[in-house]
C-alpha positions in Angstrom: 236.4 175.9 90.5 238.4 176.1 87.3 240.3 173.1 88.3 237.1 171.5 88.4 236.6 172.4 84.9 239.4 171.2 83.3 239.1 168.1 85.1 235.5 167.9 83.8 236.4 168.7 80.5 239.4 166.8 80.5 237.1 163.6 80.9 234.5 164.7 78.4 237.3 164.8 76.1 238.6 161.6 77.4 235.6 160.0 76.8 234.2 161.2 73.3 238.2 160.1 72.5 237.0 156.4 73.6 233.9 156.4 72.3 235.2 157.8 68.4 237.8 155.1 68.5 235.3 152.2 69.5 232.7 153.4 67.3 236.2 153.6 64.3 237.2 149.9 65.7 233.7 148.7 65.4 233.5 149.6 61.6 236.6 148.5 60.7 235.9 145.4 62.2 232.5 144.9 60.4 234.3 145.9 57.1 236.6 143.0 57.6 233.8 140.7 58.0 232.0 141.7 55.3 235.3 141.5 53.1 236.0 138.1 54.3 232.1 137.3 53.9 232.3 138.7 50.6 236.0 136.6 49.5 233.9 133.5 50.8 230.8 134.2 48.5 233.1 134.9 45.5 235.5 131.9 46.1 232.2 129.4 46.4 230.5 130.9 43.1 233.7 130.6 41.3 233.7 126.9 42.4 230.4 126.6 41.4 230.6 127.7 37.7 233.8 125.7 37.4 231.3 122.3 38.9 229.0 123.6 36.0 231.0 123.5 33.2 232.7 120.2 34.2 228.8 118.7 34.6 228.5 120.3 30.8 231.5 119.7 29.5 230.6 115.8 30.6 227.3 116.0 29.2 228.4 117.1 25.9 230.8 114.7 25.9 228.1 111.6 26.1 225.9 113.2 24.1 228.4 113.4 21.7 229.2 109.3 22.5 225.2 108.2 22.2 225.5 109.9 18.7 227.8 107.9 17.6 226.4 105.0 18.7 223.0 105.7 17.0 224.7 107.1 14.1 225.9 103.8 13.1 222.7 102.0 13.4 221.1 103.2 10.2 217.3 102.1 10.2 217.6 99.6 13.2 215.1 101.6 16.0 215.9 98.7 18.0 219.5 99.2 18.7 218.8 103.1 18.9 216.5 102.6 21.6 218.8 100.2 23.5 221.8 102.1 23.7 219.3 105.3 24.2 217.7 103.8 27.0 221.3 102.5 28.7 222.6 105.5 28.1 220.1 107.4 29.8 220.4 105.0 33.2 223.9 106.4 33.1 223.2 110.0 32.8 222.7 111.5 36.5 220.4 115.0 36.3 219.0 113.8 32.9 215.7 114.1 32.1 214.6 112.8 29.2 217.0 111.9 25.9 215.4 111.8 22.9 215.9 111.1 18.8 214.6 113.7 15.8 215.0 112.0 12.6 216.0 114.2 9.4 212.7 116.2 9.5 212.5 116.8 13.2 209.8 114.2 14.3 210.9 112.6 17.7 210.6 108.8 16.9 212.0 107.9 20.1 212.4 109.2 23.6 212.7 108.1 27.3 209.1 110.2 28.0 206.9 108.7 25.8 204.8 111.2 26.0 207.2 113.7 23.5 207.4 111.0 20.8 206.1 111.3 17.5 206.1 115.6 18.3 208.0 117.3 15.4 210.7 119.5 16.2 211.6 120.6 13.0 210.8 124.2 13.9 213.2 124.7 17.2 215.9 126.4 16.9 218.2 123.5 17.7 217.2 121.3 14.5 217.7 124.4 12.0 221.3 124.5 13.7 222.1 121.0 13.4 221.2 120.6 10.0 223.9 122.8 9.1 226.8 120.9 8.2 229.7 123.3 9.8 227.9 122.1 13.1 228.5 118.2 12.3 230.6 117.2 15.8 229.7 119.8 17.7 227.3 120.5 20.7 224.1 123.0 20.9 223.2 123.4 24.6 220.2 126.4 25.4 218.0 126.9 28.5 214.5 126.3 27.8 212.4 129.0 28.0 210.1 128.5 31.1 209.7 130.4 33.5 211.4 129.8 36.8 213.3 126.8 35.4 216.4 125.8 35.0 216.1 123.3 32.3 218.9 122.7 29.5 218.6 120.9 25.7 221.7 120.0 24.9 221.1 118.3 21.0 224.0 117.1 18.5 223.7 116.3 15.0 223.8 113.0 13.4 225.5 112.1 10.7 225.5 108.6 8.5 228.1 107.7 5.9 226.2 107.3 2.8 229.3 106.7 0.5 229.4 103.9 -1.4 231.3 102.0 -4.5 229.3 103.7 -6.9 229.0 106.8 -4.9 232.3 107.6 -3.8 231.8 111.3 -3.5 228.4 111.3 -1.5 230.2 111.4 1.4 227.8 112.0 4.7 224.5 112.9 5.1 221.9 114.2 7.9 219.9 111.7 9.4 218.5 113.8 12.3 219.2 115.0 16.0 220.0 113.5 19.4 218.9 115.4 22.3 218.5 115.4 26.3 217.1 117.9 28.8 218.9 118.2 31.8 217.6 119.9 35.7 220.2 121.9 36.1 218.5 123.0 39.8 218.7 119.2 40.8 222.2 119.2 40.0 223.0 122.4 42.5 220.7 121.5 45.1 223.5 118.2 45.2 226.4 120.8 44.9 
């Protein structure tokens, strides 16, 4: 009878033994998978913020092209809207582009529907009349909810130095912006 016993116990011990040791192999296994899971998730964010500053970095870089193409067409709306327009068949994820003059009313846009609207109060036009910011790039979200829609502006800048004026040097002559969907752009990611 005590043989019996010890054989009984023997194989309860056996089998708590296997059942610990699957029950240990099981969540080692599923802390792998999450690890891995985990790796994968961080590896494709990482990939995707890099894809986003590129797309910016690009942006900025047109916008910062268009302005110098408007810049040098002092007073001729014509040639503005052109190269406005051309640009903005270029410009993938691009909503609208549009042009402040020097007191913040949009006198030209790709939604017709925003021109003549002054902008002088936003944010973006009090930065880009500062002159430290002449060459550089203001890009905000806009604040809606649930959106994911970015102003990216640049100031302009005309020579206004002449023979008489030597010293005038360059003056403000008003903003060039564009929105851009950045969800479109991830939803293509």
């Amino acid at each position: 009878m005590k043989r019996h016993l010890a054989i009984i116990v023997a194989t309860v011990l056996v089998i708590l033994a296997v059942v610990f040791l699957t029950l240990h192999l099981h969540h080692e296994s599923k802390m792998e998978v999450l690890s891995e899971s985990q790796d994968h998730q961080l590896g494709h964010a990482q990939h995707l913020v890099h894809q986003i500053k590129f797309f910016f970095d690009a942006l900025s870089h047109e916008l910062q092209a268009l302005s110098s193409l408007v810049s040098h067409e002092p007073g001729d709306l014509k040639k503005k809207k052109t190269a406005i327009d051309t640009c903005s068949k270029m410009m993938e994820y691009v909503q609208t582009i549009s042009l402040c003059n020097r007191m913040g009313r949009i006198v030209y846009s790709t939604d017709s529907n925003a021109i003549g609207l002054d902008q002088g109060d936003g944010k973006f036009f009090s930065w880009a009349k500062k002159k430290e910011n002449k060459g550089k790039v203001f890009g905000s979200p806009l604040p809606q909810p649930d959106s994911f829609i970015f102003l990216f502006a640049v100031p302009l800048y005309q020579d206004s130095s002449d023979a008489n004026h030597p010293e005038a040097g360059e003056k403000f002559v008003g903003v060039a912006t564009l929105t851009v969907d950045l969800k479109e752009f991830l939803a293509d990611s």
